[in-house]
C-alpha angles and dihedrals in degrees: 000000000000100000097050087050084052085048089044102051092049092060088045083059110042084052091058107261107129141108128237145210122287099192130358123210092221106190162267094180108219091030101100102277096144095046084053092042097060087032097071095034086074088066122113084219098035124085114188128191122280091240112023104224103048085166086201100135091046108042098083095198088055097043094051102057088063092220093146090158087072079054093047089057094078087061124071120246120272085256092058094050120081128224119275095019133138126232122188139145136211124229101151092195082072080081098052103032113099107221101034091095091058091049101051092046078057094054097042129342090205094065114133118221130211114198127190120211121200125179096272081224098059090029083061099048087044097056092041092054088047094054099033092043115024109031094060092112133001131063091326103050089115089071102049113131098207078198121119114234092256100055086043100054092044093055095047097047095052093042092046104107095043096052132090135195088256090053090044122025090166093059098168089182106031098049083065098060082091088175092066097050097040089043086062086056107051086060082080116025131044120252093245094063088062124085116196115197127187118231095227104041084059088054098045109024096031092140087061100029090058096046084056083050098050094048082054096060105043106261150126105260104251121184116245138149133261106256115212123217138155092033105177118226097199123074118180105151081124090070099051107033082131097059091037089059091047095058090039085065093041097047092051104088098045096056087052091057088040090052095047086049098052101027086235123117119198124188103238101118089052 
């Protein structure tokens, strides 16, 4: 019986019955884009993907075969979806990779785009500790760095400008020059179908920062809490206040160009 709904449901969509996205939370990774994620799939009005990170617009084997109705299949079909909802996915590498603004433009113009802003510094700490600590063993193995945050942060700050996404997917300190990446979006959507939302102020002001995020959407404001997720176990800033200091001064520049681009100012340089 499964199996012929499944079957079922994979002719519905080739033949162009499906329903689509109506906003995508597009990065930053190690921002609090799964916390949100299941945050907002607890909504009446909001409908999430069935898997968070559908990485569609990024795989680029995948994206060059068209076959958007393989993409379609996260989403329910237009009769499970009731009137008025919201349906949206999170793949934070939207944010990063170079030539997903451009694809999604592509896809719908109307799109609208949540995008989650972390302090680069602690970003940078954060996705280093993901990828030293907890991806030893496991799925994800495969994408263990065995460096210690030190070594990592020097080479990527003096490869930095002959490296490209494609060289260095993990980026600790790249993925943290917000104004590039948003600047390529903004070629192709306009500034008011982009939400930015600070890390902190979802964590410590959530009542208020999903409200902003409702209005954004389109939907009535309904309470809910701040889901958690990703919380790391293993804390080791003592070790590196050197190379911590060294990225605040580096970063500093570039949030000030990110603050002028987006009208938003953020203290992490306080």
């Amino acid at each position: 019986m499964q199996k012929n709904l499944e079957s079922l449901k994979k002719l519905l969509l080739k033949v162009g019955y499906y329903s689509k996205p109506d906003f995508i939370i597009i990065g930053a990774q190690k921002a609090g884009t799964s916390g949100l994620f299941a945050t907002l799939n607890q909504n009446s009005s909001i409908i999430g993907s069935n898997r968070k990170e559908i990485h569609y617009f990024d795989n680029d084997s995948w994206y060059s075969v068209k076959n958007l109705h393989s993409y379609h299949s996260f989403f329910p079909l237009p009769h499970n979806v009731p009137k008025k909802a919201r349906l949206f996915e999170a793949t934070p590498i939207y944010l990063f990779h170079p030539l997903v603004a451009q694809r999604l433009h592509e896809y719908n113009p109307t799109l609208k785009l949540i995008v989650l802003l972390r302090n680069p510094v602690e970003r940078a700490f954060s996705a280093w500790t993901m990828y030293h600590h907890h991806f030893k063993t496991g799925k994800y193995k495969y994408l263990h760095d065995p460096r210690p945050f030190d070594v990592a942060i020097n080479e990527d700050l003096k490869n930095i400008e002959n490296t490209s996404f494609f060289d260095n997917k993990i980026a600790y300190v790249k993925r943290g020059i917000y104004h590039y990446q948003i600047e390529e979006y903004l070629k192709y959507f306009p500034l008011k179908q982009l939400l930015f939302i600070e890390s902190n102020a979802l964590k410590q002001q959530s009542e208020s920062t999903l409200k902003i995020i409702h209005e954004f959407i389109g939907i009535s404001n309904e309470q809910q809490p701040m889901i958690k997720a990703n919380k790391s176990k293993v804390s080791q800033k003592g070790n590196y206040e050197k190379e911590l200091q060294v990225l605040k001064d580096f970063f500093r520049p570039h949030n000030k160009k990110l603050y002028d681009l987006i009208g938003e100012e953020y203290n992490w340089d306080k």
